[in-house]
C-alpha positions in Angstrom: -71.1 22.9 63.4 -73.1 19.7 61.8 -76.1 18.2 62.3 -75.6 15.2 65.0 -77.8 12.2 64.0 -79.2 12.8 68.0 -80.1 16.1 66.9 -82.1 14.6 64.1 -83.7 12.5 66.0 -85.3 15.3 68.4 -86.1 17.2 65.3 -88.1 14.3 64.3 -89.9 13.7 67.1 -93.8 14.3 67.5 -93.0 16.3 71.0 -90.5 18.9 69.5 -93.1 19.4 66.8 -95.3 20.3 69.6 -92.7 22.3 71.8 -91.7 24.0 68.6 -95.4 25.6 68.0 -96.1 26.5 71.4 -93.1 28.6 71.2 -93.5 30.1 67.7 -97.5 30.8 68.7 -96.2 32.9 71.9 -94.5 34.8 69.6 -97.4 35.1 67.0 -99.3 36.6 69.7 -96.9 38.7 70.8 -96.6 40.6 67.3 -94.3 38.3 65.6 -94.6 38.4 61.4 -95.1 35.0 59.3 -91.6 35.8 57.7 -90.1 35.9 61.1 -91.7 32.9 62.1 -90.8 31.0 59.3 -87.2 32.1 59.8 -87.3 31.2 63.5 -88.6 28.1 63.4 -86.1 26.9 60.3 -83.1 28.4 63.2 -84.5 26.6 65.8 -84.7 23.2 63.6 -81.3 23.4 62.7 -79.9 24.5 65.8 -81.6 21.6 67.5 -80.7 19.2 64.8 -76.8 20.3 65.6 -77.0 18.4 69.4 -77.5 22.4 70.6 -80.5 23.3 73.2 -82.7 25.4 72.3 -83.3 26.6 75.2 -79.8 28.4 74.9 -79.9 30.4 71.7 -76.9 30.8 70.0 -75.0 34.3 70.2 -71.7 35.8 69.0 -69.9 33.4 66.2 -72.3 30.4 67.0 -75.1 32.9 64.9 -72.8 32.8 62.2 -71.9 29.2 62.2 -76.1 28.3 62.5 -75.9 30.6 59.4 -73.2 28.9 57.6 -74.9 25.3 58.6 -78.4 26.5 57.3 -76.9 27.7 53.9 -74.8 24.4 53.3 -77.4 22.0 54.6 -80.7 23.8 53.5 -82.1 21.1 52.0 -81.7 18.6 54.9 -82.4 21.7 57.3 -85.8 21.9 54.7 -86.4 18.1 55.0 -86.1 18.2 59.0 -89.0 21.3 59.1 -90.6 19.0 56.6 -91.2 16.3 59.3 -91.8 19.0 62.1 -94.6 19.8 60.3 -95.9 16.3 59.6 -95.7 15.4 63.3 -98.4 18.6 63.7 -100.5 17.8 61.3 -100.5 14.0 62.3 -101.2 15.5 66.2 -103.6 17.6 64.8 -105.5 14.5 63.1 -104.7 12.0 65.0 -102.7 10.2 62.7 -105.5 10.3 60.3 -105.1 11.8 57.1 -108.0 13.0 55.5 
């Protein structure tokens, strides 16, 4: 498993940003700890950023080749949630920075 230069692309974008909280905030709500957040959100990120859908978790060995990819990419993985979170605070503002 790598991170696909498609799968970059949607992790950049300003819409799976937004996607990306909506999901993680349904979770909040139902119960869901920071920590876990943080840790499902960085999965998600890189699973996406791999060409996968996210709307089909990974199970069985795919888990342990997200795992692998997370620990031998973290700092691109870390860069990618890096812009995630600049595309919500740039919805969030409009752009504006303040």
């Amino acid at each position: 498993m790598k991170i696909t230069e498609a799968g970059k692309q949607l992790v950049e974008s300003r819409k799976f940003a937004l996607e990306l909280r909506e999901f993680l905030s349904e979770l909040h709500s139902e119960g869901m700890s920071e920590e876990q957040g943080r840790a499902t959100a960085i999965s998600l990120i890189a699973w996406a950023a791999s060409g996968h859908d996210v709307n089909h978790p990974p199970a069985g060995e795919e888990l342990l080749q997200l795992a692998a990819l997370v620990g031998s990419n973290a700092s691109q993985v870390n860069a990618l949630a890096d812009k995630c979170l600049e595309n919500l605070v740039d919805n969030d503002t409009d752009g504006t920075v303040h």
